[in-house]
N, C-alpha and C positions, 0 to 999 in steps of 0.2 A: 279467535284469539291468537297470539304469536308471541313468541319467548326468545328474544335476541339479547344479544350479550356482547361485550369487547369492541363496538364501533370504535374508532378512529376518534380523537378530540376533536373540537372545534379551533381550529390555531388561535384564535383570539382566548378561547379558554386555556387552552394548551401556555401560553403564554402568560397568563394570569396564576394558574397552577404555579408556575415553576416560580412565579415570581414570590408567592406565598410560600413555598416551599422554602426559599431562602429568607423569608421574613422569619419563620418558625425557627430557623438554624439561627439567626442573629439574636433572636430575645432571648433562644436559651444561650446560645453562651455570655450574653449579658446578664442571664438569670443566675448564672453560676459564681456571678462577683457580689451576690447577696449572702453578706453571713443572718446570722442573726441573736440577739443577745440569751438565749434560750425561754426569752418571757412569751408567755400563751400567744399575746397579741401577735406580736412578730411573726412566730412557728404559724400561730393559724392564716395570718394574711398571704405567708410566702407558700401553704397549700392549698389556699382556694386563690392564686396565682398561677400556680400549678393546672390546676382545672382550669381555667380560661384559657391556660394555654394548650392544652391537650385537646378540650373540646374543638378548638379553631385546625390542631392538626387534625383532628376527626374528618372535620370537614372538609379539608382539599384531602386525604387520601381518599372521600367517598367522590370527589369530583373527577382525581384519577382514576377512579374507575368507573366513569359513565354511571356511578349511581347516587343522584345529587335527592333523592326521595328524602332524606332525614336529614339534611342539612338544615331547613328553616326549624325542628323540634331542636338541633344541637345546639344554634344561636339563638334558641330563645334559653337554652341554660347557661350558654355561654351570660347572656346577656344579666339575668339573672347574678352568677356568679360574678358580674362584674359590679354588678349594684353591691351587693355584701363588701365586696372587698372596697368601693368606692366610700361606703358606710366606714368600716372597720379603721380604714387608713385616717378619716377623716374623728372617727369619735371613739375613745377607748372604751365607753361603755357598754359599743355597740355590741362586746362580743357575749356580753349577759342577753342579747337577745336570739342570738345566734345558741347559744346553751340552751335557752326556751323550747325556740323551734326542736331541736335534737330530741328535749324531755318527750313536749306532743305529741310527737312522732310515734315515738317508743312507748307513748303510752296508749295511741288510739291504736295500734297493732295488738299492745298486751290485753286492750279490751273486744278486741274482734272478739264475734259470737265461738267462733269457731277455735280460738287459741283462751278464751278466758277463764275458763274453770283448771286448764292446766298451768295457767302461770299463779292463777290464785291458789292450788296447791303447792307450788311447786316455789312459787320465786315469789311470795307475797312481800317478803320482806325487801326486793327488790323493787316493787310496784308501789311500794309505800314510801320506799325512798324519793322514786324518782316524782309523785304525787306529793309532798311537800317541798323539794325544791321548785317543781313548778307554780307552786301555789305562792311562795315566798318571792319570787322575780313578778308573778303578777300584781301582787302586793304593793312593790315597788315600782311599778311603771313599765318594768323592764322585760314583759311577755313578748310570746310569738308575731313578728308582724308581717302582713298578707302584701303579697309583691306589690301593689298599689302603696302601700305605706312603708315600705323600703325604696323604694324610689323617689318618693314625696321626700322622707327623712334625705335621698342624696341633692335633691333639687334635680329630678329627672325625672317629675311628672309628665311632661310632654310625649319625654321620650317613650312612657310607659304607656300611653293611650296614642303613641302614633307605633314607631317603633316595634316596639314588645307586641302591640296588637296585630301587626302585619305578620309577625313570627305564629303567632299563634292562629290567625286565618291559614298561612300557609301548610300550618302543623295540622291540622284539623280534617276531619273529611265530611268537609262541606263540598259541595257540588262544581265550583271554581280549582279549589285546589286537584279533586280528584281528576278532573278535566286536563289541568296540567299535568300530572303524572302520569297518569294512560287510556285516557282516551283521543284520538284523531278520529281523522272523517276517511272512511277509501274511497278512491276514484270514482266509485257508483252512489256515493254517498249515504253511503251507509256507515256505522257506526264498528270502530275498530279498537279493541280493548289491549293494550301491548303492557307485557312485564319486562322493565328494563329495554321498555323501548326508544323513542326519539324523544330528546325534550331541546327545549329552547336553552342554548348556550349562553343567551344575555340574562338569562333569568337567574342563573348560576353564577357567571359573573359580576351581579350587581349583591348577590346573599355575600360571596366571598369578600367583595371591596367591604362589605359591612361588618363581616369580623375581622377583618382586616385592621378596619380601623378601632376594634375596641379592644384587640388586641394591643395596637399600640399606645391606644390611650390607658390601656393595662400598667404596659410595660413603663409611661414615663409616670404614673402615679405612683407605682414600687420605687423607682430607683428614684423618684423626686422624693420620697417620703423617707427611704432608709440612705437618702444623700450619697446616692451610690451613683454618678454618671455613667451614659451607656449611648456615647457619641454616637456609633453606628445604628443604634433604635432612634435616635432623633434625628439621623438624617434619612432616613428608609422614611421615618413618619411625614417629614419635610417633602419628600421627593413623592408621597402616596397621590396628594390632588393632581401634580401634572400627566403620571401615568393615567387618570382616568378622563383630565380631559384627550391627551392623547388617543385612547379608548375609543372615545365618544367622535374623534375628530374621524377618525378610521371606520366607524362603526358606521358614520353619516357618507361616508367617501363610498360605502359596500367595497373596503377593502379589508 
């Protein structure tokens, strides 16, 4: 086993970093000419905006530092959080579902074996509250819905069973993915187990080109929606396809 740290980038990654690095610096100060009218809808869209866009910084400072391990589990909540918000902008009702999930939540914790006798003494009348509001949105149509049917609801089933599910192989330690995080072959061929050791630089930069771009498709469904133009995000998004055939053109050259 071997435990290396701080290699040198890949200049084709190295170059892809810096270029997201300045993508992240343009949608927030575009993000910054978003007021909002203080109604829930708005406040909640502009912080799970917030989250997509943190997550995607997440992710190139883990590629700045040679540790791209968690990038396919961040983009699959990047991606996630992008569906809610793609929801939310699109349907005002959506955020009584988004309330649901929260109740769920909070209620399958209050019923763990281990915490339920102290909330049922202690905060029942909290647990009974939030046990009728959930009861009343399911009532209504308006319960918890399972990633497959937030994505159906955005028109991004596709994306949910190609996409999403490639995040979630990658996120997973199934025998492929773990192969790509630390296993190589040595010289005598034998089997070589590394933390923080070599990985493949295109693999990295094709995760990044991906929240790259849901990033920007983030950023022009906020400012299309609260009519808030953000010239320099629509031309960074304009300008995204030619950098990667570029890429690809360099990538095919072995330059």
């Amino acid at each position: 086993m071997t435990v290396v740290h701080g290699a040198d980038l890949d200049p084709s990654l190295r170059s892809t970093v810096d270029y997201c690095s300045d993508a992240v610096r343009v949608v927030l100060d575009a993000a910054a000419t978003l007021g909002h009218n203080e109604g829930e809808l708005q406040v909640l869209a502009l912080a799970i905006y917030g989250t997509v866009v943190e997550l995607f910084s997440a992710c190139v400072g883990l590629a700045v530092l040679g540790e791209p391990t968690a990038v396919p589990g961040i983009l699959r909540s990047m991606f996630e959080s992008h569906v809610d918000l793609d929801n939310l902008l699109h349907e005002s009702g959506y955020i009584e579902h988004i309330h649901a999930s929260g109740f769920e939540q909070t209620l399958k914790v209050m019923e763990a074996s281990s915490l339920r006798q102290a909330f049922k003494d202690g905060r029942k009348a909290e647990y009974d509250e939030l046990s009728a509001k959930l009861a009343d949105l399911k009532c209504r149509g308006k319960g918890p819905l399972k990633i497959w049917q937030r994505c159906k609801r955005a028109g991004r089933l596709e994306e949910y069973e190609g996409l999403y599910g490639l995040f979630c192989i990658d996120a997973h330690n199934n025998t492929p993915a773990l192969a790509e995080r630390h296993i190589s072959e040595k010289p005598d061929g034998g089997m070589l187990v590394s933390f923080f050791g070599p990985y493949d630089p295109w693999a990295v930069i094709r995760r990044l080109d991906v929240g790259l771009s849901l990033l920007f498709r983030a950023a022009r469904d906020m400012h299309g929606a609260f009519q808030v133009p953000a010239p320099r995000v629509d031309a960074l998004a304009a300008a995204l396809d030619q950098m990667k055939a570029n890429r690809v053109a360099s990538q095919q050259n072995g330059t």
